[in-house]
ZADO-1210 file (C-alpha; in nm, 4 decimals, padded with zeros to 6 digits):
<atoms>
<atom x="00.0000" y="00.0000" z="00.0000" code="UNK" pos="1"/>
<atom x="00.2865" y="00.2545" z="00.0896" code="UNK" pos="2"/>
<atom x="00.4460" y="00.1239" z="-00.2081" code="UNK" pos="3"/>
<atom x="00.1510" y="00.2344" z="-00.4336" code="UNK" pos="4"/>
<atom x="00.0908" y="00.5664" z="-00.2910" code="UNK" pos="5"/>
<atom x="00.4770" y="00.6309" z="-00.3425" code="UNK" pos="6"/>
<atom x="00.4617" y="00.5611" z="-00.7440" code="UNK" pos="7"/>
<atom x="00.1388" y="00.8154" z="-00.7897" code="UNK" pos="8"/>
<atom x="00.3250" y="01.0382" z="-00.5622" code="UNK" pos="9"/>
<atom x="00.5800" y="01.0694" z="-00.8230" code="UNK" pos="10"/>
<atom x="00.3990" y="01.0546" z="-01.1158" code="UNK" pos="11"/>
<atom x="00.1985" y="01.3401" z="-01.0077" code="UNK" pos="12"/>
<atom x="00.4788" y="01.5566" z="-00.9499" code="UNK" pos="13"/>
<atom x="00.6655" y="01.4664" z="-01.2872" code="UNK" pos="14"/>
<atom x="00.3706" y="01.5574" z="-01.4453" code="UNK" pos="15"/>
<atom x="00.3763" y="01.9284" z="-01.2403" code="UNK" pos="16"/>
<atom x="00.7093" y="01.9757" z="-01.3243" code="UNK" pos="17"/>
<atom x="00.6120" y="01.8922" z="-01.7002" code="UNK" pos="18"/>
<atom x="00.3273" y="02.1057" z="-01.7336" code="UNK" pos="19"/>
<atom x="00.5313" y="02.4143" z="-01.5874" code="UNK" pos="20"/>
<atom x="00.8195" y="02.4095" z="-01.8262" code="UNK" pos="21"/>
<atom x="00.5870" y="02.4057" z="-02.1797" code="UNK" pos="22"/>
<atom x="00.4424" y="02.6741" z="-01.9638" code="UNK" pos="23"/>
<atom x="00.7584" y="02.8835" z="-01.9413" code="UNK" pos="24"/>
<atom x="00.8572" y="02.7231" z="-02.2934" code="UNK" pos="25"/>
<atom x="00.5086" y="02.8881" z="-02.4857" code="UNK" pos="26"/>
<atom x="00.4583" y="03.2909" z="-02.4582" code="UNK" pos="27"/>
<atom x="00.1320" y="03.3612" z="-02.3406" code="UNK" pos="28"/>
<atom x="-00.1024" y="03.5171" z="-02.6388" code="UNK" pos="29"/>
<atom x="-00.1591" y="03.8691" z="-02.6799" code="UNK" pos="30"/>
<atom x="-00.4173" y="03.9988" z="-02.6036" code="UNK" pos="31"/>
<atom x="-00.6683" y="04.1022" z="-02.8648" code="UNK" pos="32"/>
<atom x="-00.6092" y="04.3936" z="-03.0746" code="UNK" pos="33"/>
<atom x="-00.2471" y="04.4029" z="-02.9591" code="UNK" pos="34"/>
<atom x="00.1085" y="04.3079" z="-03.1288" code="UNK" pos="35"/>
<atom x="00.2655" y="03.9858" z="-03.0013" code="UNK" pos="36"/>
<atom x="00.5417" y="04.0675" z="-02.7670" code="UNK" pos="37"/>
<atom x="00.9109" y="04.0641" z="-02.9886" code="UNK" pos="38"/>
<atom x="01.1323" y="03.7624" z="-03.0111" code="UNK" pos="39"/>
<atom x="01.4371" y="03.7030" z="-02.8299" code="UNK" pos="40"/>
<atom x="01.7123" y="03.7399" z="-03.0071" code="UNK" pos="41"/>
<atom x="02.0536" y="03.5409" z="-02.8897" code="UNK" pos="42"/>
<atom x="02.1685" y="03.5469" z="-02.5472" code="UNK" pos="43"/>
<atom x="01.7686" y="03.6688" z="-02.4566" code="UNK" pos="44"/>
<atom x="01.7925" y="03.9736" z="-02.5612" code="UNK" pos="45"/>
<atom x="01.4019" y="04.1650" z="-02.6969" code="UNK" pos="46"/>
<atom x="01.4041" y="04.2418" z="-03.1256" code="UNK" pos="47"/>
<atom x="01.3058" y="04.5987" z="-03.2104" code="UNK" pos="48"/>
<atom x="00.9112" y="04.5386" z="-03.2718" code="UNK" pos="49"/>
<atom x="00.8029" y="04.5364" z="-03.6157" code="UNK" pos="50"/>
<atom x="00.5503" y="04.8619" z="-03.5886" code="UNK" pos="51"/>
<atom x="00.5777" y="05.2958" z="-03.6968" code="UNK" pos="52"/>
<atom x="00.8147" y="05.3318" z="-03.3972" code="UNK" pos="53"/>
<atom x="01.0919" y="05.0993" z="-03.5135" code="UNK" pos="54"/>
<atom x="01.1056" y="05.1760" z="-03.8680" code="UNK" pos="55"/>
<atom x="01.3468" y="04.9709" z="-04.0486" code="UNK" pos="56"/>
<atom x="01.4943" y="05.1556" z="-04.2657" code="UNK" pos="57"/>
<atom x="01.5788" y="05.6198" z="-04.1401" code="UNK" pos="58"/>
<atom x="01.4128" y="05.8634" z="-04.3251" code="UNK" pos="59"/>
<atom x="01.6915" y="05.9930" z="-04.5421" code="UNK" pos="60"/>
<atom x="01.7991" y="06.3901" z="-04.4669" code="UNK" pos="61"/>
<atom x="01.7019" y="06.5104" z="-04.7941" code="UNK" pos="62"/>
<atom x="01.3727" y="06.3583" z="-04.7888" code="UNK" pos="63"/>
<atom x="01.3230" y="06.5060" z="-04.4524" code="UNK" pos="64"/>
<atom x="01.4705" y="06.8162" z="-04.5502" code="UNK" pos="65"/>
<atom x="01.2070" y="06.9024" z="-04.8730" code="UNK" pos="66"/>
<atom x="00.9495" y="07.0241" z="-04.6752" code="UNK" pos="67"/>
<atom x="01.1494" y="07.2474" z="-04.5295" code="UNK" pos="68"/>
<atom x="01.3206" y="07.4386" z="-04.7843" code="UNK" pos="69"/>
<atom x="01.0936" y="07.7158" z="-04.9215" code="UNK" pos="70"/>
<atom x="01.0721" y="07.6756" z="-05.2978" code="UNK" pos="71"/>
<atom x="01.1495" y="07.8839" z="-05.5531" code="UNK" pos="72"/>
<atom x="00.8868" y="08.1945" z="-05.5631" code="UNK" pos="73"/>
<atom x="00.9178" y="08.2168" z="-05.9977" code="UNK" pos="74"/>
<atom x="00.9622" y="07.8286" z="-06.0224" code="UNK" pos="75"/>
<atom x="01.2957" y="07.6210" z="-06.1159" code="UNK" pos="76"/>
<atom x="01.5125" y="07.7210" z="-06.3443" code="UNK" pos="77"/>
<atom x="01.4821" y="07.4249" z="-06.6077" code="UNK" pos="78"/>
<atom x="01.1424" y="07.5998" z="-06.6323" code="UNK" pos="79"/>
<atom x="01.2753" y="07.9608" z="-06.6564" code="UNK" pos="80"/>
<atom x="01.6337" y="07.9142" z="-06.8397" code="UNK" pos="81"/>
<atom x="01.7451" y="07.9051" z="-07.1364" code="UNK" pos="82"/>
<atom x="02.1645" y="07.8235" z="-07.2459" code="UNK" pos="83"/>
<atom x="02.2787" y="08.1794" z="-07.3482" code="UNK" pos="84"/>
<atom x="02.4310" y="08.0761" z="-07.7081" code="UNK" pos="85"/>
<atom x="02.7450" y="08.3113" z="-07.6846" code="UNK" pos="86"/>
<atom x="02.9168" y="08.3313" z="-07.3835" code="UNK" pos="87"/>
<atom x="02.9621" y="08.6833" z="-07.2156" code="UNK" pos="88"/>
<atom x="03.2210" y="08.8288" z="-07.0833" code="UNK" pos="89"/>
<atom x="03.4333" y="09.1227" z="-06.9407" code="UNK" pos="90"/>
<atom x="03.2137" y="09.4228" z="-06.7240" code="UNK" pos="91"/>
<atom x="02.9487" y="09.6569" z="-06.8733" code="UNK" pos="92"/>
<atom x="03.0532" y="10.0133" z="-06.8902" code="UNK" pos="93"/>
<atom x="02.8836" y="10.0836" z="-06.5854" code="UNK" pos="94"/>
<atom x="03.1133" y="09.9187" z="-06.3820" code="UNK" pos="95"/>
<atom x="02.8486" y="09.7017" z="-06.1933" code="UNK" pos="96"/>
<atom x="02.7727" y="09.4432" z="-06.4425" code="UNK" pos="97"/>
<atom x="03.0337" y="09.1615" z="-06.3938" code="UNK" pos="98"/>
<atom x="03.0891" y="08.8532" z="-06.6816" code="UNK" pos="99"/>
<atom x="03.4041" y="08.7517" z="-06.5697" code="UNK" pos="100"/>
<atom x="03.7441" y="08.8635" z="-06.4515" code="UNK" pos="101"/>
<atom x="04.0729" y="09.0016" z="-06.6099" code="UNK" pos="102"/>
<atom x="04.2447" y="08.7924" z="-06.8419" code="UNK" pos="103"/>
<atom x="04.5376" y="08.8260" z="-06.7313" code="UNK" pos="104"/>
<atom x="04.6056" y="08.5057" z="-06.4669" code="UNK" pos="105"/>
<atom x="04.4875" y="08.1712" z="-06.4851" code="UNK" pos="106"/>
<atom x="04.2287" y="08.1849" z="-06.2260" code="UNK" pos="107"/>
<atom x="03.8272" y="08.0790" z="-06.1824" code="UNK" pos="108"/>
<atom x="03.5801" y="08.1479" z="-05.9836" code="UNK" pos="109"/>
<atom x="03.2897" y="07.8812" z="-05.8877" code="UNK" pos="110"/>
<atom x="02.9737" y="08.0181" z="-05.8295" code="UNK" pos="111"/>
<atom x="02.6618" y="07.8526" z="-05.6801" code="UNK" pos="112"/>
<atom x="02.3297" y="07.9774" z="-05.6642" code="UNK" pos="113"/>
<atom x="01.9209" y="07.8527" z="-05.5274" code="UNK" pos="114"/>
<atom x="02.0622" y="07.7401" z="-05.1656" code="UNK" pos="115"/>
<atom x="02.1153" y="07.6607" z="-04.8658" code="UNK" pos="116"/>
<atom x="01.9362" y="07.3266" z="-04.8092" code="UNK" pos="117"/>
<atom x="02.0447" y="07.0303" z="-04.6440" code="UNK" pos="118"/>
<atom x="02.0687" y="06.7873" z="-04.9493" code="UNK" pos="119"/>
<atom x="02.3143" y="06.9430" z="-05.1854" code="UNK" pos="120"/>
<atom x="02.4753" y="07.2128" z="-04.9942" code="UNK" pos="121"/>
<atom x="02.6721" y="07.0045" z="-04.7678" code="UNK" pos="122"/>
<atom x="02.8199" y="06.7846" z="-05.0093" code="UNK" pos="123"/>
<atom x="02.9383" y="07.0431" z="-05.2140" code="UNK" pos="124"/>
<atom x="03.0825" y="07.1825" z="-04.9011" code="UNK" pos="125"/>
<atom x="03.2574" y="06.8789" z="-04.8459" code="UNK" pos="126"/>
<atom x="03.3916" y="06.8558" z="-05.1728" code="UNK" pos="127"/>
<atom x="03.5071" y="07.2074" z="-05.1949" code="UNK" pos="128"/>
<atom x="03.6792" y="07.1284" z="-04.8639" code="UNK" pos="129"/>
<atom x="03.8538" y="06.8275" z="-04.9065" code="UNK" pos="130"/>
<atom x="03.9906" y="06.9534" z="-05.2200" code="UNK" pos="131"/>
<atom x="04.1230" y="07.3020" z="-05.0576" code="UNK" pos="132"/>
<atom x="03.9217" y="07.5197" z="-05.3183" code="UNK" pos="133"/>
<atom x="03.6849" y="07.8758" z="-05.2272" code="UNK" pos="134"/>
<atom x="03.3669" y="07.9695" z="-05.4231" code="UNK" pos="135"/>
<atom x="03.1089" y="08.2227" z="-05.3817" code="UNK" pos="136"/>
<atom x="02.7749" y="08.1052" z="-05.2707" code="UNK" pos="137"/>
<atom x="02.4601" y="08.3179" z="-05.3270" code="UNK" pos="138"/>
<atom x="02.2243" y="08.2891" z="-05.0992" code="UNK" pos="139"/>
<atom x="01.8609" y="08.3159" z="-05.1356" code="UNK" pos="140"/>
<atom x="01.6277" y="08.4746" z="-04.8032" code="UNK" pos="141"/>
<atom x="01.3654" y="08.2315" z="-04.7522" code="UNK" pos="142"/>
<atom x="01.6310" y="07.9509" z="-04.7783" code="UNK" pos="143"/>
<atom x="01.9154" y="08.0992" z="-04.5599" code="UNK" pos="144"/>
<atom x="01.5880" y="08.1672" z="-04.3018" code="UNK" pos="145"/>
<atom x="01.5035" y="07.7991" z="-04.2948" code="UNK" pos="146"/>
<atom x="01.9119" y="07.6887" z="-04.2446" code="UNK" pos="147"/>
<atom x="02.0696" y="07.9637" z="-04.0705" code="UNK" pos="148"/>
<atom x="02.3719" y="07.6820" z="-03.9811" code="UNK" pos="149"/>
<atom x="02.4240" y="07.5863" z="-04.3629" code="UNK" pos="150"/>
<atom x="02.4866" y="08.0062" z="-04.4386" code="UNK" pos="151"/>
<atom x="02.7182" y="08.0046" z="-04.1000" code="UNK" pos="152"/>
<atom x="02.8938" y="07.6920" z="-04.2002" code="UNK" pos="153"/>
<atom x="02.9817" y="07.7947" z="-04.5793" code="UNK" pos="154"/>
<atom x="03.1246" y="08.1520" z="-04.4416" code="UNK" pos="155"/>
<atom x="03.3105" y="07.9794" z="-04.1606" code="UNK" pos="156"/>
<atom x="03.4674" y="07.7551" z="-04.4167" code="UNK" pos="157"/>
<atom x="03.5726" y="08.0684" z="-04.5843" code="UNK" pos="158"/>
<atom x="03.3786" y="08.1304" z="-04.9232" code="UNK" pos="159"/>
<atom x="03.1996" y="08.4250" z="-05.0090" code="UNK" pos="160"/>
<atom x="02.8993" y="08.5135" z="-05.0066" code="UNK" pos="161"/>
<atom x="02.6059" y="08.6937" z="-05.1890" code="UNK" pos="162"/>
<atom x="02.2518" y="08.8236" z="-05.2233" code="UNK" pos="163"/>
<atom x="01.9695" y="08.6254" z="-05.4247" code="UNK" pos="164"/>
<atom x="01.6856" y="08.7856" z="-05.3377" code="UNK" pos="165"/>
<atom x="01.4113" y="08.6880" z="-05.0449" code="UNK" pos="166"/>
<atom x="01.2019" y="08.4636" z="-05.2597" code="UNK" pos="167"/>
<atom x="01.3678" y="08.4102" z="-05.6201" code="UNK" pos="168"/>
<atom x="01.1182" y="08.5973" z="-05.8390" code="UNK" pos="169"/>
<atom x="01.1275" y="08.7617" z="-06.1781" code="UNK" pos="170"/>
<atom x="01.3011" y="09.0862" z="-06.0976" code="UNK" pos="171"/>
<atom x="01.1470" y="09.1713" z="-06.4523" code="UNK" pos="172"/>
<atom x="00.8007" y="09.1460" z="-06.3555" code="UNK" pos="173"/>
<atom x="00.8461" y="09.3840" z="-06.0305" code="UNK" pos="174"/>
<atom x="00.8229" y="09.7360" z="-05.9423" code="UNK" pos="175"/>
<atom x="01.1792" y="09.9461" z="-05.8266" code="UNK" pos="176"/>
<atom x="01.0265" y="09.8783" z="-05.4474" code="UNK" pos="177"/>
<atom x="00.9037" y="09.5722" z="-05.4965" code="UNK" pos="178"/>
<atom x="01.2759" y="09.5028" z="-05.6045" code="UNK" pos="179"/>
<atom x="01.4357" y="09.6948" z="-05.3113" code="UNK" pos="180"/>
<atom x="01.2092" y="09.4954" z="-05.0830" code="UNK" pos="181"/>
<atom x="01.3455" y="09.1414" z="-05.1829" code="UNK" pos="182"/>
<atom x="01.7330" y="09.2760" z="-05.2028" code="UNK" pos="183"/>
<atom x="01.7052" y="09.4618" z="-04.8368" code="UNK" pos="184"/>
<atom x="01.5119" y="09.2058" z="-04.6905" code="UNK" pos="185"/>
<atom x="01.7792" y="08.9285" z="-04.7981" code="UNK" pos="186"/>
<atom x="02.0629" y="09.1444" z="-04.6741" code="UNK" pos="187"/>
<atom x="01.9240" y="09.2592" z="-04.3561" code="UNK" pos="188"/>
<atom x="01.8770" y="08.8449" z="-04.2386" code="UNK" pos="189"/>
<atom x="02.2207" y="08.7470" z="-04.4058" code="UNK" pos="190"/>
<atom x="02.3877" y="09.0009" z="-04.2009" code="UNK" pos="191"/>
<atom x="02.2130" y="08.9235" z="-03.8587" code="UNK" pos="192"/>
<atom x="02.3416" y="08.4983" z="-03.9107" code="UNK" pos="193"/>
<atom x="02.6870" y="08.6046" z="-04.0719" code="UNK" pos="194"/>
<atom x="02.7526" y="08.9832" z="-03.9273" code="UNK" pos="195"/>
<atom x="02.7470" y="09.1595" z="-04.2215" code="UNK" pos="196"/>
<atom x="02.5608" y="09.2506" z="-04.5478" code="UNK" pos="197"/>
<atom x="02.7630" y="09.1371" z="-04.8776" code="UNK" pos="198"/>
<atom x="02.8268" y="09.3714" z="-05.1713" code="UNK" pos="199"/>
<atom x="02.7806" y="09.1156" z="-05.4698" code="UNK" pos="200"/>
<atom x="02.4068" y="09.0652" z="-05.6254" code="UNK" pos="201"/>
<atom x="02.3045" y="08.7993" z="-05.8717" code="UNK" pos="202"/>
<atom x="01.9354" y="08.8509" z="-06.0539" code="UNK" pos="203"/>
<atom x="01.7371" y="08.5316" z="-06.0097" code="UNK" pos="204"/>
<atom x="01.7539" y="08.3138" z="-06.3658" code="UNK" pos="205"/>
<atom x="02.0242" y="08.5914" z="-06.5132" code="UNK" pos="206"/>
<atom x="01.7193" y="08.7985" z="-06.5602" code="UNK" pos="207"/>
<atom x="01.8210" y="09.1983" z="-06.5913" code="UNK" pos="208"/>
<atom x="01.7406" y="09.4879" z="-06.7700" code="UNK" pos="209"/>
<atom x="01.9310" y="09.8226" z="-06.7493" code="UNK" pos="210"/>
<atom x="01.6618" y="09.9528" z="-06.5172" code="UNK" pos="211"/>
<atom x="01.7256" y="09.6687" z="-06.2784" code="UNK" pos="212"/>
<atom x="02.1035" y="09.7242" z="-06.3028" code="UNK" pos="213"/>
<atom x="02.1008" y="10.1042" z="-06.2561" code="UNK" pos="214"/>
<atom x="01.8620" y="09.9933" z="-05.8993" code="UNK" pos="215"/>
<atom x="02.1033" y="09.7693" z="-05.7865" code="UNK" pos="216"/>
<atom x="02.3460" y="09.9815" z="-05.8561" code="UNK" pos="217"/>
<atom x="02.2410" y="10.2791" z="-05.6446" code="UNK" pos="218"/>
<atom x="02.1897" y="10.0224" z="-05.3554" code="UNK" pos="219"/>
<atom x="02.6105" y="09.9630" z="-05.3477" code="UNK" pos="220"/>
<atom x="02.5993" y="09.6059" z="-05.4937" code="UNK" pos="221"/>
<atom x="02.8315" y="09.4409" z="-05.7800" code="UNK" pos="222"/>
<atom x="02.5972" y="09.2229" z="-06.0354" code="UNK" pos="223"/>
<atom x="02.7678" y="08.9205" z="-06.0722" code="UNK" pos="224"/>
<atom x="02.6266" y="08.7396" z="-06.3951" code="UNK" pos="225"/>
<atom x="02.8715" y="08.4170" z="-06.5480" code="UNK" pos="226"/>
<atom x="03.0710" y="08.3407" z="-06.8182" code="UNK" pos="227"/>
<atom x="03.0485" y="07.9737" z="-06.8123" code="UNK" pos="228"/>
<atom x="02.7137" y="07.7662" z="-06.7544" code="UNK" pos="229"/>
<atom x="02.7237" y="07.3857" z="-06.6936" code="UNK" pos="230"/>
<atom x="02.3443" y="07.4128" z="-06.7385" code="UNK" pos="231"/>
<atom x="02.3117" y="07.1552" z="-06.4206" code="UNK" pos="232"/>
<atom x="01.9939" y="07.3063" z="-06.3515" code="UNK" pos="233"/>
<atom x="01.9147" y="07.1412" z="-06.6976" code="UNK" pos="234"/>
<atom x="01.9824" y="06.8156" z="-06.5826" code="UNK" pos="235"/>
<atom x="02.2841" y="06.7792" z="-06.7964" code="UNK" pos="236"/>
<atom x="02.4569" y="06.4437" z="-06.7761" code="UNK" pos="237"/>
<atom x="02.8047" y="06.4936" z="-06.6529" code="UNK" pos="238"/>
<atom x="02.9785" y="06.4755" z="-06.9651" code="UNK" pos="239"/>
<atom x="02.8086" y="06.7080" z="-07.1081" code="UNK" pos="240"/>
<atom x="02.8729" y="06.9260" z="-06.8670" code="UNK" pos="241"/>
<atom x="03.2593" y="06.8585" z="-06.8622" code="UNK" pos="242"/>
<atom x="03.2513" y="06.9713" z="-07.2461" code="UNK" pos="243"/>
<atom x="03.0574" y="07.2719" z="-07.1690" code="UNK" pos="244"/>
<atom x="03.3250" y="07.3677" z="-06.9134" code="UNK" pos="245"/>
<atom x="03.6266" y="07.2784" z="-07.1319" code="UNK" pos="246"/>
<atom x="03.4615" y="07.4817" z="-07.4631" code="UNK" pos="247"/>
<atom x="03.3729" y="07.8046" z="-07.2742" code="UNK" pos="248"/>
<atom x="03.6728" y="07.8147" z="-07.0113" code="UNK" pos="249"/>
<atom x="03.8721" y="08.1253" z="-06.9946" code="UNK" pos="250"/>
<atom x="04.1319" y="08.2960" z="-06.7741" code="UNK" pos="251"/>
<atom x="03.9424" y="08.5004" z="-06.5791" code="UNK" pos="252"/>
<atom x="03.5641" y="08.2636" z="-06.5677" code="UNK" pos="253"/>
<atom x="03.2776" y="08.3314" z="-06.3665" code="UNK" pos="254"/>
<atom x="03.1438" y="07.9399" z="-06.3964" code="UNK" pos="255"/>
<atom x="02.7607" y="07.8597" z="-06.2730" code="UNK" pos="256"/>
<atom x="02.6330" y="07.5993" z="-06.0542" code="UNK" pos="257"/>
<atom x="02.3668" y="07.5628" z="-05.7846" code="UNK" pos="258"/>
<atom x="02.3803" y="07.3943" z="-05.4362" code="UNK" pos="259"/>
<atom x="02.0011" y="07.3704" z="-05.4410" code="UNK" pos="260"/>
<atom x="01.6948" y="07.3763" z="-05.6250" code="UNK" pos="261"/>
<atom x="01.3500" y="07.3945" z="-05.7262" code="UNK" pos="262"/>
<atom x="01.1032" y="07.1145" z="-05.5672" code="UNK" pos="263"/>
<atom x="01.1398" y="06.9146" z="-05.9203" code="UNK" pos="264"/>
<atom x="01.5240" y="06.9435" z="-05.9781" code="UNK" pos="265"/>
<atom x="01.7678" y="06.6948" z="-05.8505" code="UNK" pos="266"/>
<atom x="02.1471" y="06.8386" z="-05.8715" code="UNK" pos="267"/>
<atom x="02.3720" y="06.4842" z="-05.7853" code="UNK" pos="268"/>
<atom x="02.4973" y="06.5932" z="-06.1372" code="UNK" pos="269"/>
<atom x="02.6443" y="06.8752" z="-05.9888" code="UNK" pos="270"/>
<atom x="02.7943" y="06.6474" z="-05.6962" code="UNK" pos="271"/>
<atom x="02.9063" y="06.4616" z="-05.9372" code="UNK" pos="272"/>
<atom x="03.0848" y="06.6514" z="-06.1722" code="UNK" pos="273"/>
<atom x="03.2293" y="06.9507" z="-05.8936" code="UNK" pos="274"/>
<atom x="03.5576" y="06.6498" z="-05.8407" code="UNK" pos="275"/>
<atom x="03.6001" y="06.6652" z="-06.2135" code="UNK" pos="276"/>
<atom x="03.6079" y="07.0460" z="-06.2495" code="UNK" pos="277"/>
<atom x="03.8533" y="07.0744" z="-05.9853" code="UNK" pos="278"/>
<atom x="04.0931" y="06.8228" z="-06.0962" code="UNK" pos="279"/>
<atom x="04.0603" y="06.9226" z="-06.4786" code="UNK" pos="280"/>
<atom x="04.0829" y="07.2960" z="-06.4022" code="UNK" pos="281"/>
<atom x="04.3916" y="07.2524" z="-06.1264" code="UNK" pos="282"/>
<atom x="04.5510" y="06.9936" z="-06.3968" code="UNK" pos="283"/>
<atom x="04.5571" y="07.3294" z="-06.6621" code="UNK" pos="284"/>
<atom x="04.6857" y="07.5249" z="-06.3934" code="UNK" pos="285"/>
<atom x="04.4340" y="07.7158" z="-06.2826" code="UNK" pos="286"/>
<atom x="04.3657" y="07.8518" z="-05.9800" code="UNK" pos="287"/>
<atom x="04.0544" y="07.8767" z="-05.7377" code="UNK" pos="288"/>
<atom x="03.9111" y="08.2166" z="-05.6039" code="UNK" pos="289"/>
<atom x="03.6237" y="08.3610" z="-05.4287" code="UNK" pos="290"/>
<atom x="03.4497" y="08.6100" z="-05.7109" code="UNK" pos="291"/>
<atom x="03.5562" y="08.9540" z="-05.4534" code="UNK" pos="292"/>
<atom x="03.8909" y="08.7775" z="-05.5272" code="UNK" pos="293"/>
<atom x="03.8955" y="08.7427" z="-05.8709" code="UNK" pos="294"/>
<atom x="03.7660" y="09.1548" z="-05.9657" code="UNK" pos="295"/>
<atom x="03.9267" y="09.2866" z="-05.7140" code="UNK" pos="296"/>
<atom x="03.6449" y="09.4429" z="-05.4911" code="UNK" pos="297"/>
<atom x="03.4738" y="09.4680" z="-05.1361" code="UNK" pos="298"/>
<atom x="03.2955" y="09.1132" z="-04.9796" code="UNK" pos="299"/>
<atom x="03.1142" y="09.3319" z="-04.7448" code="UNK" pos="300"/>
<atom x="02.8962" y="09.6916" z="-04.7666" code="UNK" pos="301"/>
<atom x="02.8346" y="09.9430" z="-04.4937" code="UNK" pos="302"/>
<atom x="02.4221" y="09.8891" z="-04.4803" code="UNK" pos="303"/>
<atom x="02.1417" y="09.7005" z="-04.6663" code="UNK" pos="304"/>
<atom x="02.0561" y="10.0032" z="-04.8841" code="UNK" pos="305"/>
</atoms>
């Protein structure tokens, strides 16, 4: 009899011991409308759960970054542009119309227009810096508004600087104060990030008239137009590009890019071919200058008007 009650003794706790570890072994089920709990990965430790606040894959920068950057008030220039089909260069007889530079050493300016934003600018930043070179950036309002830190970084890096407008309209379609208005506005931000108000001007899409340049004029600014256009805001292929450089290149260039653009326009041609243009242009022995630099005037003016 003892014997008996022994063996169902231990039966009946082997089967307790049983039933407790598939208990441990199973995870208990979620409750309705909930997410199972995450597996364990090796050594026990929780996987991220697969829902909106693990997201497997970042939100790039630039995507994040498009909302952001004010667009262009008279739309982007592949829809405003057209390639000039002779080059221009030299100065206008009024002295504030700029082409290009003298002649007379082998040196280029690079020129970029339509930013800051947070896609393009930086990598041409980085470019420009690992390769030692200087350009001239002009800057438009609304965009230097929204990125304050991109306009600080490309003057602390020590490349000039230069008015765009607030908005990037049609200078041709607005009156003398409507014009004054997007000029002093511009200024009066850029010099309250950077500490001062820059003396060089470039017209939205190229787009002057002598009215505009007599304006502009009076308000203490140097028009800086180019001499060589890669036509990236085109959407050139890089080649292309390269050949438009090479055929229009002159001691003395003004050459156009952008660091930014319109909602539509997508400029990794630009970051793509900048490398090239520095190592063909260094390779002829030219040399790399900020556009105050290359003609010889003032970076800076006393006030916004």
């Amino acid at each position: 009899m003892r014997k008996r009650f022994c063996i169902g003794t231990t039966v009946l706790m082997t089967g307790l011991l049983l039933g407790g570890c598939l208990q441990r072994a199973v995870p208990p089920a979620a409750p309705p409308g909930t997410s199972p709990p995450p597996a364990a990965q090796p050594g026990g430790v929780p996987g991220p759960a697969p829902n909106a606040a693990h997201p497997t894959a970042p939100t790039p920068a630039y995507e994040r970054d498009r909302p952001a950057t004010p667009d262009l008030t008279g739309g982007p220039e592949s829809q405003n542009r057209t390639a000039r089909t002779t080059p221009r260069e030299g100065t206008d007889p009024s002295r504030i119309l700029y082409f290009s530079g003298p002649r007379t050493a082998k040196q280029v300016a690079l020129t970029f227009d339509d930013g800051p934003d947070l896609r393009f600018t930086p990598q041409i930043l980085d470019i420009l810096k690992q390769n030692g070179v200087k350009a001239t950036f002009f800057i438009v309002g609304t965009r230097a508004q929204a990125h304050p830190e991109m306009v600080r970084r490309i003057v602390a890096e020590g490349h000039a600087i230069g008015n765009h407008t607030w908005d990037h309209p049609k200078l041709t379609k607005l009156t003398p104060q409507q014009i004054r208005d997007e000029v002093v506005r511009t200024d009066q931000l850029l010099d309250s990030i950077v500490g001062y108000y820059p003396a060089l001007f470039r017209p939205p899409y190229g787009l002057t008239n002598p009215d505009i340049v007599r304006e502009i004029g009076a308000m203490g600014y140097k028009i800086i137009d180019w001499s060589v256009d890669t036509r990236d805001w085109a959407g050139t292929p890089v080649p292309q590009m390269m050949d438009y450089v090479r055929t229009e290149l002159r001691p003395g260039a003004i050459i156009l890019e952008h660091c930014a653009g319109g909602r539509s326009e997508d400029l990794s041609n630009t970051v793509s071919a900048l490398p090239q243009i520095i190592d063909t242009l260094k390779a002829q022995g030219y040399t790399f200058v900020t556009v105050p630099q290359l003609l010889n005037i003032p970076a800076a003016k006393m006030s916004a008007e």
